[in-house]
N, C-alpha and C positions, 0 to 999 in steps of 0.2 A: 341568370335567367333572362332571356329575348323576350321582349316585350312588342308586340306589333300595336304601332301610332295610326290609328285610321284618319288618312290625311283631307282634308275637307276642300273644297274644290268652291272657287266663285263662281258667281250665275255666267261671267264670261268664259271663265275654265269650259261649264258644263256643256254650255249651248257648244262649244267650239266642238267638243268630241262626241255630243250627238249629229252634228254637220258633217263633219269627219265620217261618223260611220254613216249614213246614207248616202253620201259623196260617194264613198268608196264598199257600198253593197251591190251596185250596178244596179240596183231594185228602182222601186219609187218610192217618195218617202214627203210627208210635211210635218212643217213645225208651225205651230199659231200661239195666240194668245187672245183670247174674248175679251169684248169691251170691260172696263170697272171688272176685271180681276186680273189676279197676283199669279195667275197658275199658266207654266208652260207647259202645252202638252207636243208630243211627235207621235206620230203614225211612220211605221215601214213595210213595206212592201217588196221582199226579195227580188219577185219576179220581173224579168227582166225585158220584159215584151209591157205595156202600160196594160189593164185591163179597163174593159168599157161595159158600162151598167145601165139595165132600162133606169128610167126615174120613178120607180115603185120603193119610196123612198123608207116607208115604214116595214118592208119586206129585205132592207139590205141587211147584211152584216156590218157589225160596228167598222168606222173607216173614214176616209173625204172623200168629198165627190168636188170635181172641178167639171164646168161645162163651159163651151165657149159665148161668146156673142150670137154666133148665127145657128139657124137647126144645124145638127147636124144629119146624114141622109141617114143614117140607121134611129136617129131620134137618139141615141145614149150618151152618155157623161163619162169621164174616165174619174175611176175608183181607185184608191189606195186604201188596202183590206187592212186592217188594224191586226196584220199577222206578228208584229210586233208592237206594244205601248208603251208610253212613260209619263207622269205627269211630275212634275214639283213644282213647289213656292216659291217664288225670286224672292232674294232677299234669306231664306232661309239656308244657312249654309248644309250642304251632301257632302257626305263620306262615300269614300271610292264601294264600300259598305253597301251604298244605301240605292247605288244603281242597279237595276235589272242583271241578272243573270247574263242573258245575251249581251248585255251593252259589254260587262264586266268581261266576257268572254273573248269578244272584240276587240276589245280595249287591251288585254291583256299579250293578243297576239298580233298589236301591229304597234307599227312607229306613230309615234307622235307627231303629225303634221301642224306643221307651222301657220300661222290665219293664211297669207301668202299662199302657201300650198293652195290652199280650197279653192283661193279667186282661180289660180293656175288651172284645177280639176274644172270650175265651170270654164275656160275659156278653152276645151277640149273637147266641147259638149257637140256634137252632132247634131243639129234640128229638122226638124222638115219646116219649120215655118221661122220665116225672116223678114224682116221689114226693110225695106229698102229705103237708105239714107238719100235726102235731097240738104240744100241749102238752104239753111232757115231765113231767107231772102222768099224763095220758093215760097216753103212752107206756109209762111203769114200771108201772102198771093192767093193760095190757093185755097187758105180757110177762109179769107175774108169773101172770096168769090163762092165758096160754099153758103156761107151764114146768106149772104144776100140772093142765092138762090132759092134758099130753105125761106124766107122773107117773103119774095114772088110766087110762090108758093104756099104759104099761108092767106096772103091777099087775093089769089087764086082758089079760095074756097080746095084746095086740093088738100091741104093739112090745117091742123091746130097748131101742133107745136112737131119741133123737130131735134134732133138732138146732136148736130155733126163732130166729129172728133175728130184730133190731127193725133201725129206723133212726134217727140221731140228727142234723138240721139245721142247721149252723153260719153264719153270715156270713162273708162272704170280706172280709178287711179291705181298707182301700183302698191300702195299700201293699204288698200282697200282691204276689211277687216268683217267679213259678214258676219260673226256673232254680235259684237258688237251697235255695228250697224243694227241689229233685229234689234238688242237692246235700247238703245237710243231711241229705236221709234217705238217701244212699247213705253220710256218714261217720259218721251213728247208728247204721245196720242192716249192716253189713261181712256177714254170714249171711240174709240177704233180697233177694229179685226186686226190684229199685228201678224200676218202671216206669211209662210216661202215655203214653196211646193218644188218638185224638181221631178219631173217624167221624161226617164229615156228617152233619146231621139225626138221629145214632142217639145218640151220646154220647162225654161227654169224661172221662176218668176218671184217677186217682193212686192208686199203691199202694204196697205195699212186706211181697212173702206171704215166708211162712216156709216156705209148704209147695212140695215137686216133686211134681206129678203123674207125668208120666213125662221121661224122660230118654233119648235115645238118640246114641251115638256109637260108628262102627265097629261093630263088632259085640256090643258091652253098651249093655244094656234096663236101666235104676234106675228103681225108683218106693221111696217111702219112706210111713209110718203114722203121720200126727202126730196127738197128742190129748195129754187133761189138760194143762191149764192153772193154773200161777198166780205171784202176781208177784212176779222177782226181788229179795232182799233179803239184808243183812251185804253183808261184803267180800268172801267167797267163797260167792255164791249155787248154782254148783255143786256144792259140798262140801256143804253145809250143808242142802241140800231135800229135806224128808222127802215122799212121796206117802202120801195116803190110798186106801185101798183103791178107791174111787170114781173115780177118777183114774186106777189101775194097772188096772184092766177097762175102764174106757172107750177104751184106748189099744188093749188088748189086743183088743178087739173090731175096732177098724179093723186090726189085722194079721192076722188071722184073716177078715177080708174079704179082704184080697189073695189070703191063703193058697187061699180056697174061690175065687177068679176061676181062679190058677193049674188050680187041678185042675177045672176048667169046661171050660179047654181041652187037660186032660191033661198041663199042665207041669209035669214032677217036678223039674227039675232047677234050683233055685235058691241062691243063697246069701242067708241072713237074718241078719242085726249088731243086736241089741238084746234090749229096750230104753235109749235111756239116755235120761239129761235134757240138753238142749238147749239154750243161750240166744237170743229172737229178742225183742231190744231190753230191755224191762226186765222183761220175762216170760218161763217158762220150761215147756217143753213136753214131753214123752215123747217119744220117736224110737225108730223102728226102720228099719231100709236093706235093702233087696231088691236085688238082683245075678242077672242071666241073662246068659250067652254066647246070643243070638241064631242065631249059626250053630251050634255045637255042639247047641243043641236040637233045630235044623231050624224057628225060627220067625221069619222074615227080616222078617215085618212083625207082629214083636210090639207094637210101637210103636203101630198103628194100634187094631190088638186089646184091647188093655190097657184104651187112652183110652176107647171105647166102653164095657168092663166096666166100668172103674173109675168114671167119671163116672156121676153124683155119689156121692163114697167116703159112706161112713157116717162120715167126721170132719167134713162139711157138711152130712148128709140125716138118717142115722140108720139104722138096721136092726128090719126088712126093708125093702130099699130102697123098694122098689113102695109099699108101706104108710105109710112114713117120709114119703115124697114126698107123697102123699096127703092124708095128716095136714097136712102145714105148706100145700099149697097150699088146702087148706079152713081152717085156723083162723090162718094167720101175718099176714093182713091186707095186705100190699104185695106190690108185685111187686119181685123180689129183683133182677132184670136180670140184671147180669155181674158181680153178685155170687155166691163161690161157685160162677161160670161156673170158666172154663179160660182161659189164654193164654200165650203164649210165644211164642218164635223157632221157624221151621219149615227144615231142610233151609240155615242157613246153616253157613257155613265148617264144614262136614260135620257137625255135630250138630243135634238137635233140644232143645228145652228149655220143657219147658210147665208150667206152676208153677199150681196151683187159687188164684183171685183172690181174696183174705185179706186184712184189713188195708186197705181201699179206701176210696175217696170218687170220686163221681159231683160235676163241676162245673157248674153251669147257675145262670143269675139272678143272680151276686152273691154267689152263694150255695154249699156244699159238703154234699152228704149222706153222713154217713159211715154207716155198715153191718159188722153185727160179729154173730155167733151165738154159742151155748153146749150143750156137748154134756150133753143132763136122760138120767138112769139114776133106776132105783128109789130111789137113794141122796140123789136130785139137793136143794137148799137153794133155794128159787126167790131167794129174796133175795142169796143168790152167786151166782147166775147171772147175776141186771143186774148183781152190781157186776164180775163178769169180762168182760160187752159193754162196762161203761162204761170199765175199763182197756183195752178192746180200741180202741174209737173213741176215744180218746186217742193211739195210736201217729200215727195218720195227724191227726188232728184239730189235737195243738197245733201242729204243724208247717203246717199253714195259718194257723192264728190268728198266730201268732208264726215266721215263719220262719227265727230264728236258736234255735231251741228245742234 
């Protein structure tokens, strides 16, 4: 008598040949994992052209929505339709069993690629959008003449605060291992959006943000104000971190944005938790947490509301918004993409969760661009300022160089 062994597959077995099939569906497709939980989910998207959706967010179908930094001219997000799903538990071992139909289907009629393979498939990748490499000579040049711009310009009554960003270009090693890699920064970041999106011809990108944009389930709305920065140190970095006054107003500036959206649209009724300090990885950040009952307000698609105000918060852009934006799209020198854009899960297993994209790297050539900003006030140090970008593209950075980091 034959007996069939249902063979069980590790969390890096799995992630590998869900990577594999959107890799090689020519569709679009993401993989995440939400702050304080155990569960990986993917979304795929066959379709081979990307799709773009108004931001009528409580009218979408289940899916992601990724949006960039700047409007875009039609005002839409691009969307990955949850025309395929999967979720599982890290940690819980899957039988070949216990995967989707489709995956299983897929799986059945193709080879087995190698981690190698995949780096190979992304560095095949077509873009429209590329960042153009300078010499990080340059680079620290040209930010530090940023910050001090952004500086005379605050003391110019012309801004509040501003928020300039560089980029920093790495090599993708040849042993570079993306499932892993995903994993490594879901068991470094346990408090971070652990996520990798990939759209045809637009881009492929890794993250791992600290921040929620907005938040909705059942009838509570969250958005939270993350600012001031700097890096975790002793044994009890919590206890022990004092902020400087530069640090305590730059924070207080982004909740004081919320506060002025609320009453834009006349909502008084909110709950506000803060500030405190926060840990997301080896840095430590300011928090504060916003709470709305949706129905009790009467505002059923606050959700959609919000995302429109709030995008892009003054912890990415700077204050006045209008001006802030202005300012970095006339002197920041790159195009930011989807960084600093928005993304998240939309309308699945009834919440939504869109997280401002932080902490990121765009993959194309071989190659990894990581991208990282710093919030400049009248108080700002331009020379702290690269060195908290340069702590900044280190969360996401050694973790490609090295992916057992």
């Amino acid at each position: 008598m034959h007996t069939n062994v249902a063979t069980n597959h590790t969390n890096t077995e799995i992630l590998q040949l869900l990577l594999q099939l959107g890799m090689t569906s020519g569709g679009s497709f993401a993989i995440w994992r939400k702050p304080k939980t155990n569960n990986i989910e993917i979304v795929l998207d066959e379709t081979t052209i990307p799709v773009k959706v108004d931001l009528s967010i409580e009218k979408l179908d289940p899916g992601f929505i990724v949006h960039p930094f700047a409007d875009q001219m039609d005002k839409k997000a691009y969307f990955i339709k949850a025309n395929k799903y999967f979720s599982f538990e890290l940690d819980n071992p899957l039988a070949t069993a216990d995967l989707p139909e489709w995956a299983k289907i897929q799986l059945t009629n193709q080879k087995r690629l190698s981690p190698n393979a995949i780096r190979d498939l992304l560095s095949k990748q077509t873009l429209t959008h590329k960042t153009k490499t300078s010499k990080s000579s340059e680079e620290k040049a040209h930010f530090i003449q940023l910050v001090k711009k952004g500086i005379e310009a605050i003391q110019q009554k012309q801004l509040e605060k501003v928020v300039p960003a560089r980029t920093k270009t790495i090599s993708i090693p040849l042993d570079f291992n993306l499932g892993s890699t995903l994993l490594n920064l879901m068991d470094s970041y346990p408090n971070a959006f652990i996520n990798f999106f990939h759209l045809p011809h637009v881009g492929t990108w890794i993250g791992a943000s600290p921040e929620t944009l907005i938040e909705t389930k059942g009838d509570t709305f969250y958005t939270m104000s993350l600012a001031g920065t700097q890096k975790a140190s002793g044994d009890n970095p919590l206890k022990s971190v004092a902020w400087t006054q530069k640090e305590i107003e730059e924070q207080a500036l982004v909740s004081r944005y919320i506060v002025a959206c609320f009453k834009k649209i006349r909502l008084r009724e909110y709950e506000e938790h803060g500030p405190k300090t926060v840990m997301a990885g080896n840095l430590l950040h300011l928090r504060s947490d916003f709470r709305i009952n949706m129905q009790e307000t009467g505002f059923p698609e606050l959700g959609s509301i919000m995302l429109e105000l709030l995008h892009p918060t003054s912890a990415v852009c700077g204050m006045p918004r209008r001006e802030a934006h202005d300012f970095l799209q006339e002197f920041e020198g790159f195009d930011r993409s989807f960084y600093s854009g928005f993304l998240g899960s939309v309308n699945i297993q009834g919440s939504t969760s869109i997280y401002v994209n932080l902490r990121t790297a765009s993959l194309h050539d071989d190659q990894a661009t990581l991208y990282a900003g710093a919030g400049v006030t009248e108080d700002s140090d331009p020379e702290k300022e690269w060195e908290e970008t340069e702590l900044k593209c280190q969360i996401i950075g050694r973790f490609i160089q090295n992916p057992s980091a």
